[in-house]
C-alpha positions in Angstrom: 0.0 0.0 0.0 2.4 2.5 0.8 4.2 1.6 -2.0 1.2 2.8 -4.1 1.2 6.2 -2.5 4.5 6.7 -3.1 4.1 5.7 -7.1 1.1 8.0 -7.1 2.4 11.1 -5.4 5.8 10.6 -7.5 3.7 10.6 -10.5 1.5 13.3 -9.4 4.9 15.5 -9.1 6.7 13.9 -12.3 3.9 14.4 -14.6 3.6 18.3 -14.8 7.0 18.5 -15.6 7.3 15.5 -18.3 4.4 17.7 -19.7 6.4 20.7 -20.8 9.2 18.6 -22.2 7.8 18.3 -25.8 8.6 20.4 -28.5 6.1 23.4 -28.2 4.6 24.1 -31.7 6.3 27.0 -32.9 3.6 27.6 -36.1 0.6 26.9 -34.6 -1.1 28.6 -37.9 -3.7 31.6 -38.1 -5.4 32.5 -35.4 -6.7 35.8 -36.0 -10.4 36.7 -36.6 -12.0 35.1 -39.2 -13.4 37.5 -42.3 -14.4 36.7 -45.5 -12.0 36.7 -48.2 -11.3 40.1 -50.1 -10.7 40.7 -53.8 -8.4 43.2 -53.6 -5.7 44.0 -51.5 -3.9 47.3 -51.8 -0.3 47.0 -50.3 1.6 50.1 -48.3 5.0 50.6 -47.1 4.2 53.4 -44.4 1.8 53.1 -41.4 1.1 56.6 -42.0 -0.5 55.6 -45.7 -3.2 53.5 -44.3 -6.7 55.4 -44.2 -8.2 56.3 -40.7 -10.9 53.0 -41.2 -7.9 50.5 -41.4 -7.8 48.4 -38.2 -5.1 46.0 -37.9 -6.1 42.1 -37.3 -2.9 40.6 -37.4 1.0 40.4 -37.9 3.1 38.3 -39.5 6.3 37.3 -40.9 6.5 35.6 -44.5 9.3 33.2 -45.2 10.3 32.9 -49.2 12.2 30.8 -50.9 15.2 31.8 -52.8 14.4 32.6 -56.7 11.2 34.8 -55.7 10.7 37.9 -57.5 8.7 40.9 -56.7 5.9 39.7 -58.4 5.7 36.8 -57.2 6.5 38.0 -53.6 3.1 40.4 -54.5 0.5 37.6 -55.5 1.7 35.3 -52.6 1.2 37.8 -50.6 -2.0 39.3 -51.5 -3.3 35.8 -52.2 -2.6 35.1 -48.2 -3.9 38.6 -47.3 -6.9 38.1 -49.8 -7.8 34.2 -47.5 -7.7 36.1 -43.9 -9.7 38.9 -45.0 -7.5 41.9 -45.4 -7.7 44.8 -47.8 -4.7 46.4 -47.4 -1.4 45.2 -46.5 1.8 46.9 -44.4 4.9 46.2 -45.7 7.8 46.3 -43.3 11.5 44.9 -43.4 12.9 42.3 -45.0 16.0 40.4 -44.0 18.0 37.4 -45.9 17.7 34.0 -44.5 18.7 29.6 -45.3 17.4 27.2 -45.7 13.5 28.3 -46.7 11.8 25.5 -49.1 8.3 27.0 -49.5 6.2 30.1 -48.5 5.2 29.8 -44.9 2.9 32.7 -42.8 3.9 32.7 -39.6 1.6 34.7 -37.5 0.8 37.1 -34.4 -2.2 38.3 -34.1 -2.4 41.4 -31.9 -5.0 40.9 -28.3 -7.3 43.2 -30.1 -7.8 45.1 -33.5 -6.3 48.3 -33.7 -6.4 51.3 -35.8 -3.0 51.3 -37.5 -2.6 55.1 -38.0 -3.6 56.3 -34.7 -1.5 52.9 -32.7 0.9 51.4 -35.0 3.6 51.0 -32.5 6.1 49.6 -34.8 7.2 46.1 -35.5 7.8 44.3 -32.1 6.8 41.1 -32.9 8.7 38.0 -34.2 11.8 38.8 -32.6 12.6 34.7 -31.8 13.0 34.7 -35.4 13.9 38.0 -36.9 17.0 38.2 -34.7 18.7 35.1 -35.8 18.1 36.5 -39.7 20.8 37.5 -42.3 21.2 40.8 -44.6 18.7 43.5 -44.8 17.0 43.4 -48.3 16.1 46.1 -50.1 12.0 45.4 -51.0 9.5 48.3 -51.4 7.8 50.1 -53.7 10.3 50.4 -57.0 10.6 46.0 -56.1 7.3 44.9 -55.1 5.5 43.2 -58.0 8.3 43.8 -60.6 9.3 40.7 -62.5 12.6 42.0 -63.0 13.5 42.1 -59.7 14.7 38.4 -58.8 16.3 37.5 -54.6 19.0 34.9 -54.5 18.5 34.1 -51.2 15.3 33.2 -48.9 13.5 35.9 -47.5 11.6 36.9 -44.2 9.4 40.0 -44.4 7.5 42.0 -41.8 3.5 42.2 -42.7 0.3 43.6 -41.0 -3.0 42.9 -42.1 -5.3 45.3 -42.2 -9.0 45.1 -42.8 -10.5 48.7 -43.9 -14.2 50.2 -43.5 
């Protein structure tokens, strides 16, 4: 009997600890509100261009494969932005990375909606992977969606989506 207690309270003890020890899942995919899809999704590079209706639902960081070029970086993109809802996209930084095979959306969604002119309080999220990341890359307005604009390397940009009234 009292070797049963003891099993029991050692497992009681062991068990919240051998419950942390897997791998947490670092891309647990969207989870931001859910809108219906948009047809077109105007893209900025400036907080200060979005109109006073745009509300930002979420953030996120896209991770491209090497070979990408501005128009292709534009429709994958918009096609995401287009899914979750969003009518206009902010454009942020973009750093070089390795070792990227496909697109991926990694996401943050903010606790609330907010409005992105009057509380965009920069990019502070991501930072587990954006400090680890390579070269700044030049990507705004003269590169996005121009063919002739091809990146050797993989690519992590900064987004926001924003859904507008």
């Amino acid at each position: 009997m009292r070797a049963m207690i003891r099993f029991t309270v050692a497992l009681l003890l062991v068990l919240p600890v051998l419950s942390g020890c897997g791998k947490k899942d670092l891309l647990p995919g969207y989870q931001g509100p859910a809108y219906p899809p948009t047809r077109d999704v105007k893209v900025i590079f400036q907080y200060t261009q979005a109109p006073e209706s745009c509300r930002v639902f979420t953030h996120a960081l896209v991770q491209l494969p090497s070979g990408y070029d501005g128009a292709l970086i534009a429709a994958t993109v918009a096609n995401e932005a287009s899914r979750r809802g969003a009518n206009m996209v902010l454009v942020g930084n973009t750093r070089e990375t390795e070792k990227i095979k496909k697109a991926l959306f990694i996401y943050y969604p903010p606790e609330q909606e907010y409005n992105c002119r009057q509380d965009w309080c920069g990019w502070k999220f991501g930072y587990d992977i954006w400090k680890d990341l390579g070269q700044w890359v030049s990507l705004g307005a003269r590169e996005w969606d121009n063919p002739r604009v091809s990146f050797d390397k993989p690519l992590v940009i900064q987004l926001a989506f924003l859904r507008c009234q």
